[in-house]
VOROPA-157386 format. One record per residue (C-alpha): x, z, y. Coordinates in pm, whole numbers, plus 32768, in hexadecimal, padded with zeros to 4 digits. Each point is the difference from the previous one (the first is absolute). Layout:
REM VOROPA-157386
XZY;...
This chain:
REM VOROPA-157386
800080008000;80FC802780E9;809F7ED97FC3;7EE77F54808B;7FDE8100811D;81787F6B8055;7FA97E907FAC;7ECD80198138;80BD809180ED;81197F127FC3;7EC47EE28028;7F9380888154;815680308085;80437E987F8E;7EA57FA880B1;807580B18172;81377F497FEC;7F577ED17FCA;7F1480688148;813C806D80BF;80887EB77FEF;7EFB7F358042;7FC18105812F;81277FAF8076;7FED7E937FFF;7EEC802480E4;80C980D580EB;81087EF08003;7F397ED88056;7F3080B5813D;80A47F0580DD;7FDF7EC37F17;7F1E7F2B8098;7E987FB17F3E;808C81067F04;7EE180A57F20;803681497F81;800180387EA4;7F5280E87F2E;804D80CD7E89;7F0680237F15;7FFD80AE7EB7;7F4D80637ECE;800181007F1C;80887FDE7E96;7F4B803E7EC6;7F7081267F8C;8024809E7EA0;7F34811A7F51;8053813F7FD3;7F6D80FE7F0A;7FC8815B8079;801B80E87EAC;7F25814B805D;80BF813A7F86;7F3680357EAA;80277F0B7F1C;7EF47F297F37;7FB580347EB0;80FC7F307F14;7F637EDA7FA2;7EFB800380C8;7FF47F278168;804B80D1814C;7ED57FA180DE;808D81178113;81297F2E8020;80057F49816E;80D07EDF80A1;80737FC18159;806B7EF58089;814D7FE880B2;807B7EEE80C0;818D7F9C7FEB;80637FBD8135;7FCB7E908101;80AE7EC98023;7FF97F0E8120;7F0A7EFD7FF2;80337F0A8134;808E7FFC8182;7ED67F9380D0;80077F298140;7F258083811E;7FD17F0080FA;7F5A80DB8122;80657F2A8134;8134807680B1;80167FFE815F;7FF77EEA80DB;81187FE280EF;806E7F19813E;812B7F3D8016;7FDD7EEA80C5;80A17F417F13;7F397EC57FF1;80707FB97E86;7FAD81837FBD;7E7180047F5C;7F4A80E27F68;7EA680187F15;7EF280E5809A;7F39801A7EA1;801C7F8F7ECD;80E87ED17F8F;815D7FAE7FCE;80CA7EFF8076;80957EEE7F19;818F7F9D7FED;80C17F1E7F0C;810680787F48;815B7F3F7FB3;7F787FB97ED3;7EC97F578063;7F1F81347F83;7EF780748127;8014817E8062;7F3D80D580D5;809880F88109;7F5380C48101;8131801180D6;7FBA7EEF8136;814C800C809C;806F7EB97FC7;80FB7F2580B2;804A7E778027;81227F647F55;80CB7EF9802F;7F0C7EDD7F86;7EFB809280DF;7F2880A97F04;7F72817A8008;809780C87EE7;801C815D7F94;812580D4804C;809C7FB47EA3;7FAC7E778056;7ECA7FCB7F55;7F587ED4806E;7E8B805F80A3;7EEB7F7D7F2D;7F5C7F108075;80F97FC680EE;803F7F138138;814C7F888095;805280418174;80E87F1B80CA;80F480278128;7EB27F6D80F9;7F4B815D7FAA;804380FB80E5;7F1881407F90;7EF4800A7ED6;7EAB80788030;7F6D80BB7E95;7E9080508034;7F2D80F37F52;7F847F157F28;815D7F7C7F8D;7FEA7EB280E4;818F7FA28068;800D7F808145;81327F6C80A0;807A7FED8161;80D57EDB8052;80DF7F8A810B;7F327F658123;7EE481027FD9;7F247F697F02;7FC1809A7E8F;7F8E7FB77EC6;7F6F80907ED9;811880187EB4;7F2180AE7F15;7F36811C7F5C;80AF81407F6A;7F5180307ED8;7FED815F7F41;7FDB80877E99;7F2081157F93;7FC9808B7EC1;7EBA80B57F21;811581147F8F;8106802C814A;80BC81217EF0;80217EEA7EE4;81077F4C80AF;816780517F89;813A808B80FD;80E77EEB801F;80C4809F8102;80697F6E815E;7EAC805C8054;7F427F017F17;7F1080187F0A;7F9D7F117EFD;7EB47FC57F10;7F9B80BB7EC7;7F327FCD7F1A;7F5E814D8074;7FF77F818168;7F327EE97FC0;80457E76807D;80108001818A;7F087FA180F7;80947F2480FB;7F3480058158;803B7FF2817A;802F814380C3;7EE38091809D;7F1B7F4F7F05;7F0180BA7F41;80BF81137F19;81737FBD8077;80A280998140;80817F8D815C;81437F838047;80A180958116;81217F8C80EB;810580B1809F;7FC681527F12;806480787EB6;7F6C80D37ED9;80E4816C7FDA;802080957EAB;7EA480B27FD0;80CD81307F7D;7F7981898085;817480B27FFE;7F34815B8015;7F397F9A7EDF;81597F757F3D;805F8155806E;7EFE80CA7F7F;7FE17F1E7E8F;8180805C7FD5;7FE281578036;7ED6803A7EF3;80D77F2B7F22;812D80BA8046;7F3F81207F81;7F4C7F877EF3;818C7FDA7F6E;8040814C8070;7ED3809D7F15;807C7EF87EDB;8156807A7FEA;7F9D816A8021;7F0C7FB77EBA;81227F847F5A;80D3814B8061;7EA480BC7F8F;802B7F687EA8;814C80327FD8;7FEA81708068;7EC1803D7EE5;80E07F497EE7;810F80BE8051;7F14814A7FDC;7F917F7F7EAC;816F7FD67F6F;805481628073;7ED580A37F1F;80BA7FC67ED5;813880A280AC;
């Protein structure tokens, strides 16, 4: 029995640690633009029987119908690191390249390898060919090209690119379009701020911003990290303490086993 005393605590200190880190994680990306804070869930293990013998004994032979079972658990395991896309903050820049979603949608990027991601972080830039891409140079999806006669872009809510030229006159490049999905915590980390489809996330819905279910595109601003820091803060202490209480059950344990070898003494 005490065996599997030790074995749960070692399962919940395991768990906390898990928690700890993914806490931390959190912490570390407050800054990252169109970050979503991340979330630990767990589950408890299985549960086995155990028979409670009552001091007087049954007849030989005969069954014990006093007899009664419990039920005790063995410990918990991890089950999955949630997603919660609460919106973050919106933020001016007065970066004209700088945009950010005010609802629900993501914006779509092509990777080098010809594979479409979705990112939440707006801050993108133009490179040398004159197209709008990502920090890492993702290409903007669908994109548009600008030349040296464009002197300042004009993004309206609705995702409608609007050029400036030389001379005064302007002309419209294109439409922005964005991605949302049936199941926003289905879509897989990639890192450098993109995400990309699951089978749990469901196919995406492309759309124009402002449109009926997807969100506005806004220029000049930028979505912060929607992480609380006093709420990081508080999660990390209870987890910090639920480790605490583990690893004094496993000193518990030893300290009753120890008892037990010394009867015999």
């Amino acid at each position: 029995m005490s065996e599997r005393a030790l074995r749960t605590a070692a399962t919940g200190m395991y768990a906390q640690q898990i928690n700890i880190e993914v806490i931390s994680n959190n912490i570390a990306n407050i800054n990252t633009t169109g970050f979503k804070k991340n979330k630990a869930e767990f589950q408890d293990l299985m549960y086995q029987e155990v028979s409670i013998n009552p001091l007087t004994s049954s007849t030989p032979g005969t069954e014990d119908t006093t007899t009664s079972k419990i039920q005790v658990g063995n410990g918990v395991k991890p089950a999955s690191s949630q997603k919660i896309f609460k919106q973050g903050d919106i933020t001016p820049t007065n970066n004209q390249f700088d945009l950010a979603i005010q609802g629900d949608g993501f914006f779509q990027v092509q990777k080098s390898d010809g594979t479409i991601a979705y990112t939440r972080d707006g801050s993108f830039k133009v490179n040398a060919e004159g197209k709008i891409v990502t920090t890492s140079g993702y290409t903007l999806e669908p994109g548009f090209t600008l030349n040296s006669d464009v002197t300042s872009v004009a993004i309206g809510k609705d995702g409608t690119v609007e050029a400036h030229l030389l001379g005064g006159t302007s002309t419209v490049l294109g439409n922005i379009e964005i991605a949302r999905f049936m199941n926003n915590g289905g879509l897989i980390a990639l890192g450098d701020n993109l995400y990309a489809e699951s089978p749990a996330s469901g196919q995406p819905v492309l759309g124009n911003p402002g449109a009926q279910g997807f969100g506005e595109v806004n220029q000049g601003f930028l979505e912060a990290s929607n992480v609380d820091i006093v709420e990081e803060m508080i999660s990390m202490i209870a987890a910090q303490r639920a480790y605490e209480i583990n690893s004094k059950t496993v000193k518990t344990v030893e300290d009753m086993m120890t008892m037990a070898n010394n009867l015999k003494r």
